[in-house]
C-alpha positions as CSV (number, residue, x, y, z in Angstrom):
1,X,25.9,-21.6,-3.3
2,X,29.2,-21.2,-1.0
3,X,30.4,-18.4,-2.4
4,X,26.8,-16.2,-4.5
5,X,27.7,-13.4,-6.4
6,X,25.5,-10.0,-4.8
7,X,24.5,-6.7,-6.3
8,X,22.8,-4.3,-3.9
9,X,20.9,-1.4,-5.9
10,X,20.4,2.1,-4.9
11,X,23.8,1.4,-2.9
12,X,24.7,5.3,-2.5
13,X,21.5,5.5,-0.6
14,X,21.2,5.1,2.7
15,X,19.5,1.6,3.0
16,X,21.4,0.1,-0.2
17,X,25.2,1.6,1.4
18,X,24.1,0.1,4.9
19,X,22.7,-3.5,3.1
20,X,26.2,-3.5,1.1
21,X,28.3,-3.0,4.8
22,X,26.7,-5.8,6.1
23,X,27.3,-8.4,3.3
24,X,30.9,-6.9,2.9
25,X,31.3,-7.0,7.3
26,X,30.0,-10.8,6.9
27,X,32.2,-12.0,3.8
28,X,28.4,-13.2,2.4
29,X,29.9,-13.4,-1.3
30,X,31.1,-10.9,-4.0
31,X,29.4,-8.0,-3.7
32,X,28.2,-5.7,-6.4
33,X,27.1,-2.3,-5.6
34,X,25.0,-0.3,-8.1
35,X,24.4,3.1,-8.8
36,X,24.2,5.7,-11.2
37,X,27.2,7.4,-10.4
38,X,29.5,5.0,-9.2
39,X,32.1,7.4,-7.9
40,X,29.7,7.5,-5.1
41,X,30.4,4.4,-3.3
42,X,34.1,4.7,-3.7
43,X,34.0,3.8,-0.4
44,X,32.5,0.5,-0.4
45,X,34.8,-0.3,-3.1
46,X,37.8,0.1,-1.2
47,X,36.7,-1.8,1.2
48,X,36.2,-4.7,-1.3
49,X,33.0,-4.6,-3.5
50,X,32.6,-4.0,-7.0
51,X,31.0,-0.8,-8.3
52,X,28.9,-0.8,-11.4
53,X,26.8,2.0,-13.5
54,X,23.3,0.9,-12.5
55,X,20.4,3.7,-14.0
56,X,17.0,2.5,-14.3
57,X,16.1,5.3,-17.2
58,X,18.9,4.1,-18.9
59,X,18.6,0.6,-20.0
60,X,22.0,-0.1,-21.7
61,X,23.5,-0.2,-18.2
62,X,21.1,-2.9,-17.0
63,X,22.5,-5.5,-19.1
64,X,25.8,-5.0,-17.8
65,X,25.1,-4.4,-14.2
66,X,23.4,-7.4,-14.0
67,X,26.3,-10.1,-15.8
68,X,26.7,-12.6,-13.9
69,X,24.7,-11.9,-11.1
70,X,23.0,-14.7,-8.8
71,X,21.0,-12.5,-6.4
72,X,19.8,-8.9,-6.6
73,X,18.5,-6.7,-3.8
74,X,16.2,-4.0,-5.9
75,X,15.7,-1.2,-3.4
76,X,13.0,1.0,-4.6
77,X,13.7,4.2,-5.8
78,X,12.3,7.5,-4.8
79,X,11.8,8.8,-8.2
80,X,7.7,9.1,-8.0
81,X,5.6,9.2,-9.6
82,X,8.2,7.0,-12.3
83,X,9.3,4.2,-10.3
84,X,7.1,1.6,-11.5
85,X,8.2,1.8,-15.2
86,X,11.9,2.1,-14.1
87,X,11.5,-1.0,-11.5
88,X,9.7,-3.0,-14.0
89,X,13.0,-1.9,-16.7
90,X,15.4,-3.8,-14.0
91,X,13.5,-6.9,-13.3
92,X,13.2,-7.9,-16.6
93,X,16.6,-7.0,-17.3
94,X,17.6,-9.2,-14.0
95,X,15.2,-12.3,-15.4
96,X,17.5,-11.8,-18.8
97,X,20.6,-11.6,-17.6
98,X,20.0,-15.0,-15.5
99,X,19.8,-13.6,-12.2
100,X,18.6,-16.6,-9.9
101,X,16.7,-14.4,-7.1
102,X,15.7,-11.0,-6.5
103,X,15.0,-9.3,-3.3
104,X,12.5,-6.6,-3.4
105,X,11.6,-3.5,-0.6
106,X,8.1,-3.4,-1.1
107,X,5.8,-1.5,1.6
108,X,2.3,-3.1,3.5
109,X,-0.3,-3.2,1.4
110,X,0.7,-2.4,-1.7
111,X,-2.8,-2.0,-3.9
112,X,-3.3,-0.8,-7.7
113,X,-4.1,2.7,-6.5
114,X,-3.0,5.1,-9.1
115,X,-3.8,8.4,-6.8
116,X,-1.3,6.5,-4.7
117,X,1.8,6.0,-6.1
118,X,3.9,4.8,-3.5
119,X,1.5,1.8,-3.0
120,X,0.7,1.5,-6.8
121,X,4.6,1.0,-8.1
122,X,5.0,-1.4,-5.4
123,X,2.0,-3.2,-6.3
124,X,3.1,-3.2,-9.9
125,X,6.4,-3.7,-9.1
126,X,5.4,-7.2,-6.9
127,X,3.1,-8.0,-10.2
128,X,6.5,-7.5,-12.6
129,X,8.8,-10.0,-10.1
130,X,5.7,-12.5,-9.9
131,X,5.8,-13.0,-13.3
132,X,9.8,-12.9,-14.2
133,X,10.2,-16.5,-13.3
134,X,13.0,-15.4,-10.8
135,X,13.0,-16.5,-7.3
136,X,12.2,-13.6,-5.2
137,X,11.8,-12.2,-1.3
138,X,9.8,-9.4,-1.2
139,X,10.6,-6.9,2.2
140,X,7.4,-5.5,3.1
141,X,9.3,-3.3,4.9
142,X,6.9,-1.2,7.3
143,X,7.0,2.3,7.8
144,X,10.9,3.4,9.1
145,X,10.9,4.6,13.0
146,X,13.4,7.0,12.1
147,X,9.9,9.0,10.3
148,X,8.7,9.8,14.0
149,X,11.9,11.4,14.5
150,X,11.4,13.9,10.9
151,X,7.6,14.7,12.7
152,X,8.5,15.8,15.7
153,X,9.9,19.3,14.8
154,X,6.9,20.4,14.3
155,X,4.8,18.5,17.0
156,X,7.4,20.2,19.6
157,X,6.7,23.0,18.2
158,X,2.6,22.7,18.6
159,X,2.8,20.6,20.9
160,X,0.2,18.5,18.5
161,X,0.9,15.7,16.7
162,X,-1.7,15.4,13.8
163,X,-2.5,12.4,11.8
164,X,-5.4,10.3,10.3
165,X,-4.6,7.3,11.5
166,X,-7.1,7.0,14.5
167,X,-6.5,4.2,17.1
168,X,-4.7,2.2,14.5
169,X,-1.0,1.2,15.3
170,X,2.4,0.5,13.2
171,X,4.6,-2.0,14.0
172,X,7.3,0.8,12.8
173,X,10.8,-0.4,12.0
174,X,14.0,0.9,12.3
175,X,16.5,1.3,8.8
176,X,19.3,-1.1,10.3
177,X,16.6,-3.4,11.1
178,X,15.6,-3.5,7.8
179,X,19.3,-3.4,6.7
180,X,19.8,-6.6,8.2
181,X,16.6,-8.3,7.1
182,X,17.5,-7.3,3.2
183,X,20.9,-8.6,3.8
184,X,19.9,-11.7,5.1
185,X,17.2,-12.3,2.4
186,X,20.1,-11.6,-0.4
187,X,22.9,-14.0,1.2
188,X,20.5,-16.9,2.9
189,X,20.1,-19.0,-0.1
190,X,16.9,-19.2,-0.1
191,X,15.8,-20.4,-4.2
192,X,12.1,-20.1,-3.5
193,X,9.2,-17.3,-3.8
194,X,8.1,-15.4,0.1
195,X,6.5,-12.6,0.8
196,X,7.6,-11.1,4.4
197,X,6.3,-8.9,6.3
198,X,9.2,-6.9,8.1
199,X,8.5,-4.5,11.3
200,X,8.8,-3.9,14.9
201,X,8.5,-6.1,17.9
202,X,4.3,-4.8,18.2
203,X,1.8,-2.0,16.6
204,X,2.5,1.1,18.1
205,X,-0.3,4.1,17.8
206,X,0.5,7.6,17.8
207,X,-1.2,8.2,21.1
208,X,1.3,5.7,22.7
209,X,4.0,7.7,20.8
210,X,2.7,11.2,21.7
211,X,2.8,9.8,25.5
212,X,6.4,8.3,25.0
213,X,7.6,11.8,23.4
214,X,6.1,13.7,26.4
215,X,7.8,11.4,28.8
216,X,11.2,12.3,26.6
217,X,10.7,16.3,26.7
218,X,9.3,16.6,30.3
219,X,5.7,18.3,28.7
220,X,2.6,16.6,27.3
221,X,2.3,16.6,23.2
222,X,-1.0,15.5,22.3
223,X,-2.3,13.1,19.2
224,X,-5.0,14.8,17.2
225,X,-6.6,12.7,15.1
226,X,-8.4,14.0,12.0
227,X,-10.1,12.6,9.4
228,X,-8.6,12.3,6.0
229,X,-9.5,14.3,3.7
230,X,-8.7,17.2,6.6
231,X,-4.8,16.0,7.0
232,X,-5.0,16.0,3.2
233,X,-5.6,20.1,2.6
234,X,-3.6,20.6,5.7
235,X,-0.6,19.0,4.1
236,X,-0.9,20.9,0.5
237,X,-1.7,24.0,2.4
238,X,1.9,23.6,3.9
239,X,3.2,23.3,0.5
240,X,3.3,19.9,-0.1
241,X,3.3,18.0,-3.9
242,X,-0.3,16.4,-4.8
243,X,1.6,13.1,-5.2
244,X,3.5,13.3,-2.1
245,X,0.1,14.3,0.3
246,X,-1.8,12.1,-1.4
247,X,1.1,8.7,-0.3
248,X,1.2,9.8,3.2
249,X,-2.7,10.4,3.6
250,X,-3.0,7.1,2.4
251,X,-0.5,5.6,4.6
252,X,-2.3,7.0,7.6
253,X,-5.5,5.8,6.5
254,X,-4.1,1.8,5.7
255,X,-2.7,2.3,9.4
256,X,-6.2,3.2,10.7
257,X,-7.7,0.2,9.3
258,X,-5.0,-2.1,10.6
259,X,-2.7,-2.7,7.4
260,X,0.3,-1.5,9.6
261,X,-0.3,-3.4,12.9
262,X,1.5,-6.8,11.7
263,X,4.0,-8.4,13.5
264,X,6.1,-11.4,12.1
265,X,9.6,-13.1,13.3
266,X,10.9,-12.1,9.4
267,X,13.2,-9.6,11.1
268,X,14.4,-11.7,13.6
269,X,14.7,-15.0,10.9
270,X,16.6,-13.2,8.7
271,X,18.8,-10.9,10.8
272,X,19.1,-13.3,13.8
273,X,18.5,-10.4,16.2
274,X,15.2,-9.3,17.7
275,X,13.9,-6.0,15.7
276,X,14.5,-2.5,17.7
277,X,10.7,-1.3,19.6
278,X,10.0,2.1,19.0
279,X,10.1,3.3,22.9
280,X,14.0,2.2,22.4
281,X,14.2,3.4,19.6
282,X,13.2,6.8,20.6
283,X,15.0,6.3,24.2
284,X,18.2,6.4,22.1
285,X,17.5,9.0,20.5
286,X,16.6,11.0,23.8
287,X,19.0,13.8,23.2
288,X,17.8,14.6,19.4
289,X,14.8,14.8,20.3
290,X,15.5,17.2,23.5
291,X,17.5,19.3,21.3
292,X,14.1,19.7,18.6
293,X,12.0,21.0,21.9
């Protein structure tokens, strides 16, 4: 397909806008960019995509946004605990309109867990594309890099980070790296059915971050590991929504039993470049976090 028509979803957000700069920087084909309010990406649009009305709790715009479309990147929403109906609403929609592939950003280990309901829309959501009859590529993307950075506040502050993920590492990933996967998945042609993990260059535990952090700030910060249940109340005692305490004690607990420690080339296929480690990551972000202490 030389010249694939491309609609990026969720493009006022901040991985869909990135995802749509790239496939506009690289001429990949017409791009589409979706979102409910499309005065929003009035910026992409001058610089040469197409905006259309895209709401998941509105079906009549599906039909529409989806015309004529050969390839779809669906970036999950943050509307929990809704997601998997609305997500489920746009692939069908997609498989009707004739889209040819779908691109998906799923998370590791997605698993029908209904007290979890980052993990059980993504698992649902997987189930829906699966069974469209669309080709599809869906990002596993693991947990972002730039999520150390939103801890530390408080970990400076302590000088504690607490978690319940034990030894267990993450091969954390940075936004632009998953960026550039998603766009490559979208514009490679690729007609078939993957799923790909997407991360960092190796697992990284938090002790390995507390030690990197302390090297950063010029004082130790410490990893406290606790058990579950324990990160749970601490979390809701801080004010924290069920839902929302419930997604992240689950994320800590999949990373203790080595769910987040996988490490692929899909970043590096896709993209062409090698995928950002966290110690650089964090290294180039040196100043922020000096600024937080």
């Amino acid at each position: 397909m030389s010249h694939p028509v491309l609609l990026v979803t969720g493009a006022s957000g901040h991985l869909g806008r990135r995802v749509a700069e790239i496939l506009l920087e690289t001429q990949a084909g017409t791009v589409i960019v979706g979102t409910r309010d499309p005065a929003r990406v009035a910026d992409l649009a001058a610089k040469g995509a197409e905006a259309r009305s895209v709401d998941f709790d509105r079906p009549e715009t599906l039909g529409p946004a989806f015309a004529g479309v050969d390839r779809v990147l669906l970036v999950s929403t943050d509307a929990l605990p809704t997601r998997a109906g609305q997500q489920r609403r746009a692939v069908e929609a997609a498989a009707k309109a004739g889209v040819g592939h779908i691109a998906y950003t799923s998370s590791p280990a997605p698993k029908p867990w209904p007290k979890n309901d980052i993990l059980n829309s993504h698992y649902w959501t997987e189930h829906a594309i699966a069974a469209s009859g669309m080709g599809f590529s869906v990002l596993r993307n693991n947990i972002y890099a730039e999520i150390i950075l939103a801890g530390l506040p408080h970990a400076l502050k302590t000088g504690q980070m607490v978690s319940a993920t034990g030894t267990g590492g993450r091969s954390y990933v940075t936004r632009e790296d998953c960026a550039r996967a998603a766009a490559g998945a979208l514009a490679d042609g690729f007609e078939g059915r993957r799923i790909l993990e997407v991360g960092g260059p190796a697992p990284v535990t938090q002790d390995e971050i507390a030690a990197i952090v302390s090297g950063i700030v010029g004082r130790t910060i410490g990893h406290v590991a606790v058990p579950a249940e324990a990160l749970r109340e601490g979390l809701l005692t801080a004010g924290m929504p069920d839902f929302y305490a419930d997604a992240l004690v689950g994320f800590d607990v999949d990373a203790a039993e080595g769910f987040h420690a996988a490490v692929t080339g899909a970043v590096r296929d896709l993209s062409g470049r090698e995928p950002t480690s966290v110690e650089d990551f964090l290294a180039a972000n040196a100043g922020a976090i000096r600024a937080m202490a």
